[in-house]
C-alpha positions in Angstrom: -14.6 40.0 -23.0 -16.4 43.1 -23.2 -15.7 46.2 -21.2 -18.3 46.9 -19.0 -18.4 43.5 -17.6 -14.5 43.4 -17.1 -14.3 46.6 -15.1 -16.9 44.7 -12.8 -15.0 42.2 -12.5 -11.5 43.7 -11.8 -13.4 46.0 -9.3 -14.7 43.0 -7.5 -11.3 41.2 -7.5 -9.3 44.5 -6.8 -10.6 45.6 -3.8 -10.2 45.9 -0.2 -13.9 44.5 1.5 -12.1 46.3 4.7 -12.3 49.6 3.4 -14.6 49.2 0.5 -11.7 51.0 -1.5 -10.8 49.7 -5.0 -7.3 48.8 -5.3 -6.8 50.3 -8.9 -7.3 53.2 -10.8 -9.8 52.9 -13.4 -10.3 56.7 -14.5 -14.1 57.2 -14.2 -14.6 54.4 -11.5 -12.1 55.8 -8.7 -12.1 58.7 -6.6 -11.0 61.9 -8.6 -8.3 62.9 -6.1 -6.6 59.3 -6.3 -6.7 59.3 -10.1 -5.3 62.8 -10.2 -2.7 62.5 -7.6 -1.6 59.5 -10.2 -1.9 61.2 -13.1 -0.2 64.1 -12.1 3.2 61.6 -11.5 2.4 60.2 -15.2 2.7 63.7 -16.6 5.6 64.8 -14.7 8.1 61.5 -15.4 6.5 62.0 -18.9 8.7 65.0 -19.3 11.7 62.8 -18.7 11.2 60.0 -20.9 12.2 59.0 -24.1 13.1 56.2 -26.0 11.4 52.9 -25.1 9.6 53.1 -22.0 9.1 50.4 -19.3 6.1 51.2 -17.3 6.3 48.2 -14.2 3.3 47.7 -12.0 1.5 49.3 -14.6 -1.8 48.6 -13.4 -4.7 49.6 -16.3 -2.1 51.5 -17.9 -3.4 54.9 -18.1 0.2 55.7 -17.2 1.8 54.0 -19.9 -0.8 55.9 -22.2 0.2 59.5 -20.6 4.0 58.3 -21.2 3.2 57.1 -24.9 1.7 60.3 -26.0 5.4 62.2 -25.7 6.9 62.4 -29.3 10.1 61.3 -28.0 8.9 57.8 -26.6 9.2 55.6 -29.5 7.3 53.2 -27.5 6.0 51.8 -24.2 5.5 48.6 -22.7 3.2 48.0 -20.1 3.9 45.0 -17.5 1.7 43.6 -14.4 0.9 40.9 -12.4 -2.7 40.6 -13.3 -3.4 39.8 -16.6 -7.0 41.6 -16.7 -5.8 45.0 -15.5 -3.6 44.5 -18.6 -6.5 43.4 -20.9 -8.7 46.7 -19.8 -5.3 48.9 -20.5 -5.1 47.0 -24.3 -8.9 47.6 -24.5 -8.9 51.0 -23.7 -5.7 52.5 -24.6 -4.3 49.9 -27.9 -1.0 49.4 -25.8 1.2 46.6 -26.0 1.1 45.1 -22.7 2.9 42.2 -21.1 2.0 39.7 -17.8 4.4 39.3 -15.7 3.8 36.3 -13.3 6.4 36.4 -10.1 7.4 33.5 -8.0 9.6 34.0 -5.1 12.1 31.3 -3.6 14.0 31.4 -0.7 17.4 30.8 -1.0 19.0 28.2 0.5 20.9 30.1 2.8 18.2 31.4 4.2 15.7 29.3 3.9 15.2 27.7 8.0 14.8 32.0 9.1 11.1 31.5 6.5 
């Protein structure tokens, strides 16, 4: 898939029609105080890593590409639900980049308090 037509599309299926506010940050397509509020977290835990990094709810993984570029990550992996956030974050940023698809079940022990 091309890039254009996937940022449309994860804009369409990432936001909230109650606010009209995307649920993502796709630097260049979100407000410039949310990305930079986000970006400034990246840069600061960046001063901390090292090693192989695991960047969780990675979302587009502009993150993970902040973390990457420290010489003492050897690498990063990038993991999310959705596997098109992911796909925009290999597109744009040549990251290795995982889905992570969740189910959650009760145990039995509490199962009748569902």
């Amino acid at each position: 898939m091309k890039l254009l037509p996937l940022v449309r599309k994860l804009i369409l299926k990432h936001t909230d029609f109650s606010t009209k506010a995307p649920e993502l940050i796709i630097l260049g397509w979100c407000d410039n105080e949310v990305a930079s509020e986000h970006i400034s977290r990246y840069i600061f835990a960046s001063k901390f890593a090292h090693g192989v990094v695991l960047d969780v709810a990675s979302g587009t993984c502009y993150g993970s590409s902040i973390l990457n570029r420290n010489n003492a990550v050897k690498a990063t992996i990038s993991v999310d639900i959705s596997e098109g956030v992911l796909q925009y974050g290999q597109m744009v940023y040549s990251l290795i980049v995982y889905a992570l698809m969740l189910s959650i079940y009760p145990s039995e022990s509490n199962a009748s308090t569902l």
